[in-house]
N, C-alpha and C positions, 0 to 999 in steps of 0.2 A: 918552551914551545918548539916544535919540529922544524925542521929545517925548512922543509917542503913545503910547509904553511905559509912561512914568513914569503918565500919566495912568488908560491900562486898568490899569495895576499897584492904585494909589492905589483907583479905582473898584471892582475886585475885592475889595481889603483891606476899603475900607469895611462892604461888601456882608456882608462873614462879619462883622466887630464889630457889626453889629445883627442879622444874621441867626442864627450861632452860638452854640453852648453851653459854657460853661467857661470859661476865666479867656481874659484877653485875648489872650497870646502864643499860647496852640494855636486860637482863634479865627483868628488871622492864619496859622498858618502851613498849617491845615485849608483857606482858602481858597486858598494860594497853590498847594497839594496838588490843590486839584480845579480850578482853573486851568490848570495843568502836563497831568495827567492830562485834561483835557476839549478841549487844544491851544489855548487863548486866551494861554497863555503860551510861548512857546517853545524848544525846545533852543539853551544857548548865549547865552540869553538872560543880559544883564547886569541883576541885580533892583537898584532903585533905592538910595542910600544912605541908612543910616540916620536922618541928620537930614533928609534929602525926606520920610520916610515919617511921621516924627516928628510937624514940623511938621505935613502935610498931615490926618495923621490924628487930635491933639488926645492922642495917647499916648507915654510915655515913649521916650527912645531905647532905654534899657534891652528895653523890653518886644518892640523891633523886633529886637534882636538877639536875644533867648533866641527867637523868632519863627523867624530865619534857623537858630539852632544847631539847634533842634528838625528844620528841613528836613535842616541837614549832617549831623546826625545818621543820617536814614531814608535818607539817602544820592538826596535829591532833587536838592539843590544843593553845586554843589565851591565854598569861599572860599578863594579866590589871593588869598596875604599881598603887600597893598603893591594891589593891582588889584581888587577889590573880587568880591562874589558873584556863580557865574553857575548858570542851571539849568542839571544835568549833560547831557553830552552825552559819547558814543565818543570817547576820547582826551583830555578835559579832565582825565582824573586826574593829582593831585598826585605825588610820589613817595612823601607818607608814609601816602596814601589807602589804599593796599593792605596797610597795616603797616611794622613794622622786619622786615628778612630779612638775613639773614648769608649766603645765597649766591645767586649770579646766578640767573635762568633765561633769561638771555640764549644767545641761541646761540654756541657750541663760537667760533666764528672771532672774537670780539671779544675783547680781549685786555683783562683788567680793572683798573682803576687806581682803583675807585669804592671801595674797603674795606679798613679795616683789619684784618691777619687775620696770625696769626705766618707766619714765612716759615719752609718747611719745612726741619728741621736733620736730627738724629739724633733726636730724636724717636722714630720710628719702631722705629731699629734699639733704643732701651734700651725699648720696650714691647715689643715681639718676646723681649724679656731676661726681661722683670720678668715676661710670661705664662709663659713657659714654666717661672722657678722659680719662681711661684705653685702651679702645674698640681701642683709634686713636693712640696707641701706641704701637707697635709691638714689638719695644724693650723690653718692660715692659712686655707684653704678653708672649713672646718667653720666659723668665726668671721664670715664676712662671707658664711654662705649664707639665714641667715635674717635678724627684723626686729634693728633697734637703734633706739639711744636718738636721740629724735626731734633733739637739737643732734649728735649725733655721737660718736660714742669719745672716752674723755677723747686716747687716742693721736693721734688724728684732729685734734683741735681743740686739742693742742700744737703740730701742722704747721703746721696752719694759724695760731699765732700765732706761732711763727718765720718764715713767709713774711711776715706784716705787721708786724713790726717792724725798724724799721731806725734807728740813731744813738741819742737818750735814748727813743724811742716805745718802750717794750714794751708789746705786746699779753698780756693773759695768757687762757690755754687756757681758764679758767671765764669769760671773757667771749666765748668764740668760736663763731660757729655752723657747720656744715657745708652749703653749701648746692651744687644743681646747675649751680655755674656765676653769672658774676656778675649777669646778667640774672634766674636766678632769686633771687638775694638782695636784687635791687631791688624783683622782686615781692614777696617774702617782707616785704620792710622797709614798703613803704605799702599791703599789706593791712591789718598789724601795727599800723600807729602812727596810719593816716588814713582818714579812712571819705570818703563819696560827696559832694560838696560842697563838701569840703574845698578850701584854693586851696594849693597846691604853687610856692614860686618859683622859679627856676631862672637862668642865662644867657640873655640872647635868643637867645643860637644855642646848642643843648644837644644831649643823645645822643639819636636817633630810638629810640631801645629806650625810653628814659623818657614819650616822646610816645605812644608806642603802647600802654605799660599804665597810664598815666590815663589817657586816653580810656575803655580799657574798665572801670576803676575809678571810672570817674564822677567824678574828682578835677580841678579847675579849677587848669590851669598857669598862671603869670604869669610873663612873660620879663624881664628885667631890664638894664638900661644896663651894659657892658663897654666895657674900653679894654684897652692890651695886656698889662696884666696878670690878666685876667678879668675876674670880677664887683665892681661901685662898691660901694663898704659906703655910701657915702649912697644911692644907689637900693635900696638892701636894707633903709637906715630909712626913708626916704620910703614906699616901699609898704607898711609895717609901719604908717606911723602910718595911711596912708589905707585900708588894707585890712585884710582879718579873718583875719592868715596863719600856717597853724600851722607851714611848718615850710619849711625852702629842703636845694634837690639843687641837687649844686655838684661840679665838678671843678677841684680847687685846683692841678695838676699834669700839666702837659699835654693842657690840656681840649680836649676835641672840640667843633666842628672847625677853633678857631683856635690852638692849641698854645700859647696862654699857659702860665706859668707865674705864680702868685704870690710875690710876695715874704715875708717874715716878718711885716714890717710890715703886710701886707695881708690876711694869717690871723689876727693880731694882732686887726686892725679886725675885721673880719666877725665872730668870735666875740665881740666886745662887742658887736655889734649885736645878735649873736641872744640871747647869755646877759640885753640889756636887753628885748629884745621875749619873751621864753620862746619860741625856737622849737629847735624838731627841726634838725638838721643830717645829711640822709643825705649824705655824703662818697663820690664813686667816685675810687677809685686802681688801676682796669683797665690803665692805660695808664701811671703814675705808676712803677710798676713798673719801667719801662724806661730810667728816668731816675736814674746810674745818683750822683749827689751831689742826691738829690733832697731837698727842703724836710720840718722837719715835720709830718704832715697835720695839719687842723683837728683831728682826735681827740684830740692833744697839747693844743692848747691849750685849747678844752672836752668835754673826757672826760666832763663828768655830763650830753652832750646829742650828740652824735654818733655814728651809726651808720655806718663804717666797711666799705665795701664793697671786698673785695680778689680776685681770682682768676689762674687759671694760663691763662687762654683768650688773653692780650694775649703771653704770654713766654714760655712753655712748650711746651702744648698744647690746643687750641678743645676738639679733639674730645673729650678728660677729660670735661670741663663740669664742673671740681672751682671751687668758690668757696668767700670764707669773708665772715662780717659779725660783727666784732666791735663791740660795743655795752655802753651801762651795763647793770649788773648789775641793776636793776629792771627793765627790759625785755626782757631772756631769755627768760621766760615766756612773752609774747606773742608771742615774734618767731618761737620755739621750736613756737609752736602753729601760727603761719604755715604752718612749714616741716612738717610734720602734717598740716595742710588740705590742701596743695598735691600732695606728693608723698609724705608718709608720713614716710620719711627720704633723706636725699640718700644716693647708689647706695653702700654698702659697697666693691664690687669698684674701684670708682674712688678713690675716696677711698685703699684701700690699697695702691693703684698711685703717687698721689700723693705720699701719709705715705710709702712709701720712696722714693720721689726725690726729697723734702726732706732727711730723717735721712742719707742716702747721699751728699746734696751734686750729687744730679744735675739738679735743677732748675735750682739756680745757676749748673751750667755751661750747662744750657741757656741759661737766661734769659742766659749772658753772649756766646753764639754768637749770639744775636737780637741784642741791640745791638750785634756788632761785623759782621752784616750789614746790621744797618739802617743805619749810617755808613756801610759800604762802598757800599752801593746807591744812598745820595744823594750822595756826594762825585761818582761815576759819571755822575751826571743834573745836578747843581748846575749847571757850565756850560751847560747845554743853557738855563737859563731865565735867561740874563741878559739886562738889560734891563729883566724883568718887576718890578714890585712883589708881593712875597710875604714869608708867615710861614713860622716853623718853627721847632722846637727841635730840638738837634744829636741826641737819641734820641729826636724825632719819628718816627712812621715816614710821616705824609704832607709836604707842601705845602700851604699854607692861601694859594690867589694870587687877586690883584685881576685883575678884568677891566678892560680900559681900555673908556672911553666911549667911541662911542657901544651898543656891543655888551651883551647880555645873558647873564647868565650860561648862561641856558636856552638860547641862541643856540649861544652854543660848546659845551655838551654835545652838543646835536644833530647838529651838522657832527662832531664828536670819534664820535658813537655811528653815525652814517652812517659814516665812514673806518673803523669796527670799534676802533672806541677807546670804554673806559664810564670817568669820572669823576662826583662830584658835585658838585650846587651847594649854597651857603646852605639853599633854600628847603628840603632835607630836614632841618635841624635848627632850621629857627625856630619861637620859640614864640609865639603870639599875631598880632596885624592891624598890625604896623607894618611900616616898608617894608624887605626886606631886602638886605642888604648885595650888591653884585656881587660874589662871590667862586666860586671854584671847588677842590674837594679833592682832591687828588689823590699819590693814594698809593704806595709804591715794594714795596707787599708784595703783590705778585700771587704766585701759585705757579707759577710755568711756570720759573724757574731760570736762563731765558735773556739774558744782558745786553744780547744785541744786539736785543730784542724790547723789553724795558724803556727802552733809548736810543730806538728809533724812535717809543716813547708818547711818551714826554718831547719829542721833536723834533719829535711830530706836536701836541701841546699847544702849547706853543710858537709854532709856525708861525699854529697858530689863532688865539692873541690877540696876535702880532704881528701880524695883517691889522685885528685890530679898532682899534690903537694906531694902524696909516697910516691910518685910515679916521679916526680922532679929529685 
């Protein structure tokens, strides 16, 4: 940063802490506001680090950065994890500045490796089935045209605890809720259990659906130290003792976006961490699903503190938007009334599209044609990236791969999204200012059906950070 900057920066800040009204952090960031706006500051501009400001101005580090959030907030300034805050400018947006989105609006000719998304089966042809003997059944119809019970059908919310249980885990139907889909039973769950203030811990690198409704819940994430088995249960006590945290979101089962898997031992741990700290454990097994000798969840081992988030969108069907969240029995109520606030009740006609391709067994074949595409799809590509350093679980359906030095991850998306290739990087699932990992994700569940289209992503990935690797 230039000398000058830091300096008119400093001078400006001062100027509103004696000249401003209200507490110190909206003093600083109301100057930093009509600086930006009066052009003394400019686009692109990199604002000075928090300890310059610190020291220079006689106020807490603290106070500089609720200063800065208050700017990212109004959407004055973008903060790049790892590169520190700039005034926004055209094109400095982040990837998770705009939200979490499930579908491109990238143009028609880029062929997408950036999302995980079920890859298309029979699907189709067994709703095409279940509409049509819906339509000859009045009874069925009459029953799911008007309102219901705000958790769901007791019918409903037995599916939905046969789809979540798997080995000694049974799920039972009076702890189940009905919800739209798993995204909506994450909202549902920290409307429910966390209010605006609250600190949320999480993975350092977690699901951009979670980042995008804390933010708008006002709820402060805290990102947490991983190895390759997930989340550290010592970094889960350590920020436990030094922070004031009510509750941790966690993927114990092929987390997004590094496909760990926990071990027993390691679900083990984390639940004495939280059952010693009293915290909330919202659990996602979106994805966990697909795996198909999978671990048992957290829910198993602290049932009287984990909320259980399961849906059909990862293995089945997106477009259902059927979910379910099973949870203790004293939080029903609450969670119940979420799901009330939000949408009323989760859609009937869906739900009893679901409830019989559970009961009929057609889920499970679905869900068993997904994992034996998503093998077939990466055994296909696997060769295409050797050489590279990369993750993955056998019923992953991405790649979670290292960039070699000296190249950036943002680098190779860019050259990949120029040649009509979209993947992602780290930077859309980190949580918090530390620096993130060079990694890129990339995934084998596009919809186009074509192998020889999927080979040439992979080979044009590939290609790309094998130039960064000669270059290293």
């Amino acid at each position: 940063m230039a000398v000058k900057v830091s300096i008119a920066m400093v001078s400006i800040m001062r100027a509103g802490l004696a000249d401003g009204l209200g507490v110190k952090y909206k003093r600083l960031a109301e100057a930093i506001e009509t600086g930006i706006h009066d052009g003394l500051i400019e686009p692109g501009c990199k604002l000075p680090p928090h300890r310059l400001l610190s020291d220079s101005l006689g106020v807490t580090v603290g106070t500089i950065s609720r200063a800065y959030a208050e700017l990212e907030r109004v959407g004055l300034v973008v903060a790049r994890v790892g590169d520190g805050t700039y005034v926004r400018q055209r094109g400095m947006e982040r990837p998770r500045d705009g939200g979490f989105r499930n579908v491109s609006d990238e143009p028609e000719p880029c062929f997408d490796m950036s999302r995980n998304q079920p890859i298309p089966g029979q699907a189709a042809l067994f709703l095409s089935q279940s509409l049509q003997a819906l339509a000859g059944d009045s009874e069925r119809l009459q029953g799911i045209s008007g309102y219901t019970v705000d958790a769901g059908l007791l019918r409903y919310r037995s599916a939905g605890a046969h789809w979540l249980s798997h080995r000694e885990f049974a799920a039972s139907a009076e702890q189940v809720i009905c919800v739209n889909g798993g995204q909506h039973g994450l909202l549902c769950a920290l409307m429910a259990l966390l209010k605006a203030g609250d600190t949320l811990v999480t993975e350092q690198l977690t699901y951009p659906g979670l980042i995008s409704v804390a933010r708008m819940l006002g709820i402060k994430l805290m990102g947490l130290g991983m190895d390759d088995e997930g989340l550290l249960p010592s970094a889960l006590d350590e920020a436990c003792r030094n922070h004031r945290v009510t509750a941790l979101y966690c993927t114990p089962t092929i987390q997004n976006p590094t496909a760990a898997v926990m071990s027993v031992a390691r679900r083990e741990a984390i639940a004495e961490v939280c059952r010693e700290h009293n915290l909330l454990i919202i659990e996602d097994e979106a994805h966990a699903v697909l795996a198909q000798e999978r671990p048992l969840p957290l829910s198993f081992f602290a049932p009287e503190r984990t909320i259980l988030i399961g849906s059909l969108s990862k293995a089945v069907s997106a477009g259902l938007r059927v979910g379910y969240l099973q949870a203790p029995q004293p939080l029903i109520s609450r969670l119940s009334a979420a799901v009330r606030g939000t949408c009323w009740m989760a859609t009937p006609l869906t739900l009893e599209l679901a409830t019989s391709w559970i009961e009929r067994g057609v889920a499970e074949q679905l869900l068993g044609q997904q994992i034996a595409e998503i093998i077939r799809r990466k055994a296909l590509v696997a060769g295409l990236l050797k050489g590279l350093e990369y993750k993955t679980h056998l019923h992953s359906p991405h790649f979670w791969i290292e960039v070699p030095e000296p190249w950036r991850a943002s680098q190779i998306e860019a050259e990949l999204k120029q040649n009509g290739y979209l993947i992602t990087t780290a930077e859309a699932f980190a949580v918090g200012h530390a620096s993130v990992p060079q990694f890129i994700r990339v995934s084998v569940c596009n919809t186009s059906g074509d192998d020889r289209l999927l080979c040439e992503g992979f080979a044009a990935v590939a290609k790309a950070l094998e130039q960064g690797a000669e270059i290293a």
